[in-house]
LUMNU-497150 format. One line per field, with one value per residue (C-alpha): y, x, z. Coordinates in steps of 0.02 Angstrom, whole numbers. Example, Ala and Ser with C-alpha at 12.3 -4.5 7.8 and 13.67 -1.06 7.14 Angstrom:
2
v	c(-225/-53)
u	c(615/684)
w	c(390/357)
This chain:
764
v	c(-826/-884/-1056/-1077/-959/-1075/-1241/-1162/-1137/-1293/-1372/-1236/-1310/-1479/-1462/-1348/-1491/-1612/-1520/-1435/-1559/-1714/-1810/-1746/-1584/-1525/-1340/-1350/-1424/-1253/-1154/-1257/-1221/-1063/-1011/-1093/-973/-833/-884/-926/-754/-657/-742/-630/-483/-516/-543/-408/-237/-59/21/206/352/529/674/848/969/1099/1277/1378/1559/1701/1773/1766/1644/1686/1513/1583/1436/1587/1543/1703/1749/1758/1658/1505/1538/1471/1323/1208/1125/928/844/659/568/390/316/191/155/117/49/67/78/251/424/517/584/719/787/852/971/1037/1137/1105/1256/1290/1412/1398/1338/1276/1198/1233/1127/1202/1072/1122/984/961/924/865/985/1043/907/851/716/803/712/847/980/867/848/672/632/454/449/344/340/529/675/694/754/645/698/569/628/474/584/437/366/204/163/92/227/415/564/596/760/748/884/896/1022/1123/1133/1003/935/734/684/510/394/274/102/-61/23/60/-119/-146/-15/-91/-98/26/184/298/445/459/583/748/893/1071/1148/1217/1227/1333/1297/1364/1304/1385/1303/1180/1148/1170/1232/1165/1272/1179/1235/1108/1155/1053/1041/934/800/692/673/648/829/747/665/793/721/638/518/564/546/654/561/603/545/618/550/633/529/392/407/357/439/450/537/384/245/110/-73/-49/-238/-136/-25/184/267/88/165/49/157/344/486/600/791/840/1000/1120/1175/1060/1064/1109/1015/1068/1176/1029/1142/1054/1032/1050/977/997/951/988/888/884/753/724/557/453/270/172/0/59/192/330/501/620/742/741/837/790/879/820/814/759/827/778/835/803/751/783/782/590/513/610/577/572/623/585/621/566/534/568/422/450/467/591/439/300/97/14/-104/-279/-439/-610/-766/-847/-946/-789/-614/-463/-318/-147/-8/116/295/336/482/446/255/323/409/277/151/34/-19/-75/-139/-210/-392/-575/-616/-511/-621/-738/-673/-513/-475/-286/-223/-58/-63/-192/-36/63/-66/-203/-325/-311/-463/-474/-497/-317/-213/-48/97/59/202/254/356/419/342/382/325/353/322/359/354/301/323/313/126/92/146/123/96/109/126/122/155/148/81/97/-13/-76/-174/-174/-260/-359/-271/-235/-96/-143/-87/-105/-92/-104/-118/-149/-125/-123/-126/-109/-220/-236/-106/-122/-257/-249/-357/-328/-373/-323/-368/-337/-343/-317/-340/-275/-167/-233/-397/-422/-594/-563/-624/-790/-788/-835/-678/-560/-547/-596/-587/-587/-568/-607/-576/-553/-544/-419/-443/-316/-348/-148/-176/-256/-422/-520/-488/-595/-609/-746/-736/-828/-755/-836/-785/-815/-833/-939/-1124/-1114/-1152/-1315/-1254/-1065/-1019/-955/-968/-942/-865/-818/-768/-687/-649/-524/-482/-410/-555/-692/-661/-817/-828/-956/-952/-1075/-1032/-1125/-1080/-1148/-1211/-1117/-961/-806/-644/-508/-365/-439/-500/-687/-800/-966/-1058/-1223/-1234/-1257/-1167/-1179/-1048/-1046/-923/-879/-750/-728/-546/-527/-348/-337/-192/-128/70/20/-123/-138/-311/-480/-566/-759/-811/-975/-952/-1078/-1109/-1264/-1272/-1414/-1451/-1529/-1584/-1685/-1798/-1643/-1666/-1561/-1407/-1283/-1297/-1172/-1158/-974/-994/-815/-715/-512/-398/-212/-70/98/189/117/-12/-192/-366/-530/-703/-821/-990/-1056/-1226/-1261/-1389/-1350/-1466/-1397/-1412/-1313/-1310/-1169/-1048/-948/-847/-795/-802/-814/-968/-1062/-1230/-1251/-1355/-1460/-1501/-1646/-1622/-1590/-1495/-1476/-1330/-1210/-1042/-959/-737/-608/-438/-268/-94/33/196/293/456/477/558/386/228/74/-103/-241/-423/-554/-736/-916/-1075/-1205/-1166/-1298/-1416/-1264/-1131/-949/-811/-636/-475/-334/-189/18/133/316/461/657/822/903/956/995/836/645/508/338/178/-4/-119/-290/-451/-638/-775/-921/-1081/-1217/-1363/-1417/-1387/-1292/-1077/-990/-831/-643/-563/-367/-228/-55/120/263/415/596/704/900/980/1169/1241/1180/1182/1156/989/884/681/580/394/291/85/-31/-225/-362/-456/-370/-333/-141/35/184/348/453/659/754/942/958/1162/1159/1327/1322/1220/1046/1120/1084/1095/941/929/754/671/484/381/186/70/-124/-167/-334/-224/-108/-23/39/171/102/257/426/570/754/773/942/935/1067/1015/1155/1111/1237/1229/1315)
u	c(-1151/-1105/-1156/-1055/-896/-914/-902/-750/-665/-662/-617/-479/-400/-421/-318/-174/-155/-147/-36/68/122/103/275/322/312/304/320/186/60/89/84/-83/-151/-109/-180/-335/-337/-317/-473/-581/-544/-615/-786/-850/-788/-871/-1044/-1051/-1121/-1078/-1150/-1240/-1170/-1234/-1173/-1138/-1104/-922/-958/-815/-751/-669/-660/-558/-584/-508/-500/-583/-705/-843/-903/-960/-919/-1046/-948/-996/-1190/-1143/-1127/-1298/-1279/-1277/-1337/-1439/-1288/-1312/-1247/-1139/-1142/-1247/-1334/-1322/-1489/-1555/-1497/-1384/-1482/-1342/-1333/-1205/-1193/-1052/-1032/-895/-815/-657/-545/-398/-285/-399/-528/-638/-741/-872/-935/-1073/-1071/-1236/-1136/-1242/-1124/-923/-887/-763/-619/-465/-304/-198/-121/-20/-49/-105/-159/-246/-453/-464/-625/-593/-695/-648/-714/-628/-640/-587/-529/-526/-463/-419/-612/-540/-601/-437/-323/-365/-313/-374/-385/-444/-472/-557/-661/-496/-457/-288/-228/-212/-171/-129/-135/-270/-245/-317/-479/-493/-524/-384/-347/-174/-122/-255/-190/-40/-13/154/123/108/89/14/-162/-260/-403/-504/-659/-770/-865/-1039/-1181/-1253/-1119/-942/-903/-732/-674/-543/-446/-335/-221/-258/-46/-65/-140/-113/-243/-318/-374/-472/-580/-734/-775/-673/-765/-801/-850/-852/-875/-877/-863/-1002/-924/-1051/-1202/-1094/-1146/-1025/-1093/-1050/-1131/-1135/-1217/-1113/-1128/-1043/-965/-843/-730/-770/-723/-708/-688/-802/-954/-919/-1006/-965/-911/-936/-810/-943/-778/-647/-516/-320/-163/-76/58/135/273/458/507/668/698/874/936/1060/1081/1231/1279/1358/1384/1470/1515/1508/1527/1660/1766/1710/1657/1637/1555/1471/1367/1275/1208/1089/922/776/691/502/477/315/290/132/-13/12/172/318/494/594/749/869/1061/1150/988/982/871/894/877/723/609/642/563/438/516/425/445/476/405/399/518/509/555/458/418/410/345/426/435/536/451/554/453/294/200/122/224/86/137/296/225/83/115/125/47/78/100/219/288/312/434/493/512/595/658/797/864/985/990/1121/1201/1357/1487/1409/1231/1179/1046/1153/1118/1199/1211/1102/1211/1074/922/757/577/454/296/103/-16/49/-131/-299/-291/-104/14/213/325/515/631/835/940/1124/1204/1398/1492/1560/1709/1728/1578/1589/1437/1448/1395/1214/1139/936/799/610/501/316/148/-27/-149/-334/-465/-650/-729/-599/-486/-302/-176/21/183/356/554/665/837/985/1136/1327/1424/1607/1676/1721/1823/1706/1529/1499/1441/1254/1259/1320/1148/980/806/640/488/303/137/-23/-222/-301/-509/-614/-785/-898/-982/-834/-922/-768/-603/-450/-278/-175/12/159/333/522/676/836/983/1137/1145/995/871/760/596/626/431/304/118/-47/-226/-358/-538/-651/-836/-877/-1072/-1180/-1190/-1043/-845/-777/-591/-499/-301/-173/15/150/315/481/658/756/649/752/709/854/733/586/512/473/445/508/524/497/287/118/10/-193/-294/-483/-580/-749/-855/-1019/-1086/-1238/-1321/-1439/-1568/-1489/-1437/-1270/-1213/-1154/-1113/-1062/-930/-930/-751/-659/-472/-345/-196/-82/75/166/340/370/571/491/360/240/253/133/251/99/-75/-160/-358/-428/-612/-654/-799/-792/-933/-917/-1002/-1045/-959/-792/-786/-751/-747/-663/-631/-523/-471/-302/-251/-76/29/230/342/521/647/766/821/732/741/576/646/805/941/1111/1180/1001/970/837/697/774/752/626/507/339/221/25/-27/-171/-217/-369/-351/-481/-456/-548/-533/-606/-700/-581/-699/-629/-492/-409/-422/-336/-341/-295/-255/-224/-175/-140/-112/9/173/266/319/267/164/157/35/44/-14/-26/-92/-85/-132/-194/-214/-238/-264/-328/-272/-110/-30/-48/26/34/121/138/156/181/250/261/303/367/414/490/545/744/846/770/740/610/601/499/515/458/420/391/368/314/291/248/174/164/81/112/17/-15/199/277/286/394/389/501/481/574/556/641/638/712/718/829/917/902/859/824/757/708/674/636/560/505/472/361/423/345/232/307/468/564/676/727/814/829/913/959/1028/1021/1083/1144/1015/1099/1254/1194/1119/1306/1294/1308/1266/1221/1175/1123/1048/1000/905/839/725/634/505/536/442/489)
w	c(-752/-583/-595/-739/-662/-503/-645/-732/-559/-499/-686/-697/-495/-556/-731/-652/-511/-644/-771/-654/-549/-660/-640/-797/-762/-948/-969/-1109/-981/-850/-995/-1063/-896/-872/-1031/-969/-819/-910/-1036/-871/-796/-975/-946/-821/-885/-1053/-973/-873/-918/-880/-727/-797/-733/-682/-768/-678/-799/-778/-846/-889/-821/-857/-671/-509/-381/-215/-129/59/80/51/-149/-142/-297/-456/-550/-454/-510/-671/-601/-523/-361/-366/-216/-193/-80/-17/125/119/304/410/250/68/23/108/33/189/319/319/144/53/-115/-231/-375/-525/-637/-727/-805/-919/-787/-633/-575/-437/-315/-197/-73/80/190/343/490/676/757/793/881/729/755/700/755/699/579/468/274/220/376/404/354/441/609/577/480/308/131/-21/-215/-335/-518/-644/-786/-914/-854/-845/-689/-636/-580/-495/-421/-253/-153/15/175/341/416/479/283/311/152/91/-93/-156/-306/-350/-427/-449/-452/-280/-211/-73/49/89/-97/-208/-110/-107/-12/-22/-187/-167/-280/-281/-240/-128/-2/109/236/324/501/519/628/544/402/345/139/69/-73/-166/-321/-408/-561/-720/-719/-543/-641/-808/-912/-1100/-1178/-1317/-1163/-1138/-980/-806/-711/-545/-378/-210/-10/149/342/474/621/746/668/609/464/287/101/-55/-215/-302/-220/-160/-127/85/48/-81/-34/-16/-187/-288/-439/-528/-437/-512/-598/-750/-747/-907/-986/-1057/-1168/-1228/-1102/-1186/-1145/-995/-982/-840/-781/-754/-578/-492/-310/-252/-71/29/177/313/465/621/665/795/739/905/845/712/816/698/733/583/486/304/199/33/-111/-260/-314/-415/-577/-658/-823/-901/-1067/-1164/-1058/-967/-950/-827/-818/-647/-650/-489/-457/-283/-213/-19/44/222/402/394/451/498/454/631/721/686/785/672/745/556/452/308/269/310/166/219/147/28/90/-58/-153/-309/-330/-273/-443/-527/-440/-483/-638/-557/-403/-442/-503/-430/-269/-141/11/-101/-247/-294/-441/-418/-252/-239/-53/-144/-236/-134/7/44/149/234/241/431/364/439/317/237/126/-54/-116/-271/-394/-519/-587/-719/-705/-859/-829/-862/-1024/-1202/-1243/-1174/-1134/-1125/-993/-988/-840/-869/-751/-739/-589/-545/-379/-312/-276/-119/-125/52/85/-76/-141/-355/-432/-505/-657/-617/-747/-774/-906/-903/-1010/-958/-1096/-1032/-1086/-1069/-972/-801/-847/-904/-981/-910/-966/-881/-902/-755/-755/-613/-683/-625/-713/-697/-680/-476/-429/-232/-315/-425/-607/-546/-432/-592/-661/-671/-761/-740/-877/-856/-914/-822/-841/-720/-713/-627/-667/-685/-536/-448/-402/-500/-472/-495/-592/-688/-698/-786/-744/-795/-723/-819/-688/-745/-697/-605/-788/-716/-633/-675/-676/-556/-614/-511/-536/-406/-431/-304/-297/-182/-146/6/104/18/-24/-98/-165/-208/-254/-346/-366/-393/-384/-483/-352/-491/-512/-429/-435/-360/-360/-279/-150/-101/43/-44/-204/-233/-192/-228/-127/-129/-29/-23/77/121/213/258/332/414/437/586/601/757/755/820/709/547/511/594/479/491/401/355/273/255/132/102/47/-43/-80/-253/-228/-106/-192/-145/42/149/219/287/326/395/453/523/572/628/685/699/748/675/772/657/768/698/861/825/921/846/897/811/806/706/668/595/532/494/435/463/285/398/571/620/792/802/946/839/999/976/1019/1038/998/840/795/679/508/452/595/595/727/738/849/868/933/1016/999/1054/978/1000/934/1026/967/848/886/1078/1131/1203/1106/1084/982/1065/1024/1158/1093/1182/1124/1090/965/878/1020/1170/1198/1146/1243/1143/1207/1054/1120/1037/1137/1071/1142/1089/1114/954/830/906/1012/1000/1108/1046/1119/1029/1178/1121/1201/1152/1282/1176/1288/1228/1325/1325/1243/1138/1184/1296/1261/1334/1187/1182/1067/1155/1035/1111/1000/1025/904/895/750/804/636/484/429/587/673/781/808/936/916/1020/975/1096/1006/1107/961/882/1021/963/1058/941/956/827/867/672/667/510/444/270/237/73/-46/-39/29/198/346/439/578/631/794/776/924/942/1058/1082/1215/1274/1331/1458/1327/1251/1113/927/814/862/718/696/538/428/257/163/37/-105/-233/-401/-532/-723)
């Protein structure tokens, strides 16, 4: 199978060069070849066979269950304990030194999870008090609920040995911790626990109306893992290859309903705001008060697919986005915080390639551009997102939202919609298809008939292979945008195989001049890009290693309107040594070529002189990173970097520094600094990012965060100050203090704001 995967690779690289980028540039030949791609990428998931599962059985009862973190009651001896955890680090192949058991029943409404984890001692790492707190060099206890046992999307319900609360969304099977995981979703249940000498119980109960699932399904798959950080020790119930991810959801039991489960009773929730401000307008001599009132709704419908309702949305100043520094040519994305995109947001999210193309991004919603280029809210005036299970192997997305206009800043009223469809194939696999549409709602004489709409549609082949060995994806998306109909398609494909000891990938996309896509996100158009990659791990028998990583990376990037010129090349030769007790050393070396289209200022001052256009630049750079241990009180990571950049030299400093007393206060400060120098005329820059942030978690509902980010970059000061009361389940009190300032001016105010939301989670 590999031999002949390896074969197909390479043919499949060779025909897209030739068909894509033949002078002809037929669209029969990219659609030739990408058909090609996609009938390469079914091979391994057609060879493959299922990995076998263990079963646990779930007995059902008629009794009361007071969650205490006790299990004292006789209804849990209906149920067996299930132990038999492997590690998953320090090695996969020995069953945990410190074991760990649970129990599984039900009634009507609930179910119930018993876990009794062997602990070395109560030396725990607990950062704080806060719900979906980070996993991550920290002691935790993770359930995963795959209740459509497709292996490609769960429900996970997390706690620590203080019994604080994490829940998030699983997708993509659980193979990319920057894109598989969302814990932005929240939703009701509880948990208890209980510290005793040797070991901690967790005793969790989670209503059946928390989750979406298929009623005619007599089992979920399954799986339960956990973090010792005293012995250093990872496991997980079912054993798990440690080059895969924790909880890849390829690697799961079975809980099996003794009874047939019914359809849930998903209640209809109502979660109205009402928010006021006081503001001061610096830069616009305007000082003022405001207050807001609207609200969201999720009705469920059937057992799997919800509907969210919002009206007047109040997207605001509760939190606020991390300051980043830009030394490249292209945008940034950040992340949405938005709870309204978050459930199931990956059938929305997830398509394209997510460095370079990504076709929906819902940060474009609701955010604009003023006529002086500055980033603005646009306000959202209502909006509705269906989206879950059509069946047991197709899922729908649909989505359709309403922005105001802004004549003053020549921004139209937008009419924004999303369709998609994910069929699954195979055991893990899935084939997609979505339409996307932004459109405006009135004729305006400010914006040109290109701007007044556009369209995007695509299809995609997703391949996860059972075991998770194979993984890749081949696209083909078309935007419709008028006068812009030449080279209006973006195709590509990857493949990776992913073992103990070797990770190989290899990626081809290219990317139309004409294709446009308002609602996404992109770097460029007008490329073909090639990216191999390789790794090889080694894993020493020594107590206090896990793994040395030996890595080689590199992409290139061509420019078809210009005979297919060389643009980018870049070559990462890497080699990182990871420590069990979450400590890790790299060093790095980074060769680059650029070749400038535009005139280009990578210091971004006013006034500067650029590189300019049609030159080229070869430069490298030598970096030395290390993370210290995430178990002690103070840590940091730290990245130092020197070498030459474009026609000068850069030296970078990133440093975060950490720092706590637990569970109730941590310090943290992101120190970084880049010395660019350049010689005449062009800039020399220092350029700076300081955030220092302070965070008190009082109890388990009450906490208050001051961040304070100072970019000279951007020229911006800003403090943020939010106490945040959870005064019930999912329900809150904000008060929020906002100030930022112009730091190139003595640091002169430009917008100062008091801020009070109340937030309340009903459900009917």
């Amino acid at each position: 199978v590999a031999a002949l995967l390896i074969i197909s690779v390479v043919a499949i690289v060779i025909i897209n060069i030739k068909y894509f980028y033949s002078e002809k540039k037929k669209l029969s030949n990219k659609k030739f070849a990408v058909l090609t791609l996609i009938w390469t990428l079914f091979i391994p998931a057609t060879l493959l066979s299922q990995i076998e599962e263990e079963e646990v059985l779930v007995p059902s009862i008629d009794g009361i269950i007071k969650i205490d973190g006790l299990g004292e009651e006789i209804e849990w001896e209906k149920a067996s304990w299930t132990s038999n955890f492997w590690m998953w680090r320090p090695t996969d192949s020995l069953q945990a030194k410190k074991q760990t058991r649970f129990k599984i029943i039900r009634d009507e409404q609930n179910l119930y999870i018993l876990v009794e984890v062997k602990i070395d001692g109560k030396n725990f790492t607990t950062p704080n008090l806060k719900r979906d707190f980070s996993t991550f060099g920290v002691d935790y206890l993770t359930l995963l609920f795959d209740t459509f046992s497709d292996a490609t999307n769960a429900f996970s319900f997390a706690t620590n040995p203080l019994g604080i609360k994490a829940d998030g969304l699983i997708s993509g099977g659980n193979q990319d911790y920057r894109t598989s995981r969302n814990y932005a979703w929240d939703t009701k249940w509880n948990v208890e626990t209980k510290i005793e000498e040797d070991r901690y119980t967790a005793e969790f109960r989670i209503p059946f109306n928390s989750m979406f699932y298929d009623n005619k399904n007599p089992s979920w798959r399954f799986n339960i893992y956990r973090r010792n950080t005293q012995g250093n020790e990872h496991s997980i119930w079912i054993r798990t290859p440690q080059n895969q991810l924790i909880g890849n959801l390829a690697f799961m039991g079975k809980m099996v309903f003794e009874k047939p489960l019914k359809k849930a009773r998903n209640p209809i929730s109502i979660i109205p705001f009402l928010s006021g401000v006081s503001y001061n307008d610096f830069a616009n001599e305007n000082k003022n008060t405001a207050s807001n009132v609207g609200g969201d709704a999720k009705i469920p419908i059937g057992n799997a697919l919800n509907l969210d309702l919002t009206f007047n949305p109040d997207f605001s100043q509760v939190e606020v986005d991390d300051q980043i520094v830009n030394l490249t040519r292209f945008a940034i994305s950040l992340p949405e915080k938005r709870q309204f995109f978050t459930q199931n947001d990956d059938l929305f999210k997830d398509f394209g390639a997510n460095r370079d193309v990504i076709p929906f991004f819902s940060r474009r919603i609701g955010v604009a551009r003023d006529l002086d280029g500055n980033t603005i809210e646009n306000k959202i005036i209502a909006g509705g997102r269906l989206s879950g299970k059509l069946n047991s192997n197709l899922r729908i997305g649909f989505l359709n939202i309403l922005t105001e206009a802004d004549k003053k800043n020549e921004i139209p009223s937008n009419l924004n919609t999303v369709f998609t469809l994910r069929q699954k194939v195979f055991d893990r696999s899935n084939v997609s298809f979505f339409f996307i549409d932004r459109r405006t709602t009135d004729e305006y004489d400010f914006i040109s008939d290109e701007e007044r709409s556009n369209s995007v549609t695509g299809l995609e082949y997703n391949l996860a292979s059972p075991d998770s060995k194979w993984v890749g994806r081949a696209f083909l998306h078309k935007s419709f945008t008028e006068g812009l109909t030449e080279d209006d398609v973006i195709a590509g494909m990857n493949l990776e195989r992913n073992t103990l000891r070797h990770r190989a990938s290899m990626e081809v996309i290219h990317g139309g001049e004409d294709f446009r896509s308002d609602l996404g996100f992109f770097r460029r158009t007008g490329f073909l890009k090639l990216s191999p990659a390789y790794s090889y791990r080694v894993y020493p028998k020594n107590p206090k290693v896990n793994n040395y990583d030996f890595s080689q990376r590199s992409f290139l990037v061509f420019n078809p309107a210009i005979d297919y010129q060389l643009t980018d090349r870049w070559f990462f030769s890497s080699i990182r040594k990871s420590f069990l007790n979450s400590t890790s050393l790299r060093v790095q070396y980074t060769n680059r070529y650029a070749y400038l289209i535009n005139d280009f200022d990578p210091t971004r001052s006013d006034g500067s002189t650029p590189l300019p256009a049609n030159s080229s630049y070869t430069f490298s750079e030598y970096e030395i990173s290390y993370r210290s241990d995430q178990r002690k009180t103070f840590n940091f990571d730290t990245e130092i970097k020197y070498g030459t950049f474009y026609n000068g030299t850069k030296f970078s400093i990133e440093n975060e520094l950490n720092w706590r007393k637990q569970p109730i206060f941590n310090a943290s400060m992101l120190l970084n600094f880049n010395a660019i120098r350049l010689p005449d005329p062009y800039p020399s820059k220092n350029i700076w990012l300081i955030s220092p942030k302070l965070d008190f978690t009082f109890t388990k509902t009450l906490f208050w965060t001051t961040f304070v980010q100072y970019n000279s970059q951007g020229e911006n000061l800003g403090v943020n100050s939010r106490l945040q009361w959870r005064f019930a389940p999912l329900s809150d009190l904000f008060l929020v203090y906002n100030d930022n300032y112009i730091s190139t001016d003595n640091f002169s105010p430009r917008y100062r704001s008091f801020n009070l939301k109340f937030t309340y989670w009903l459900n009917i």
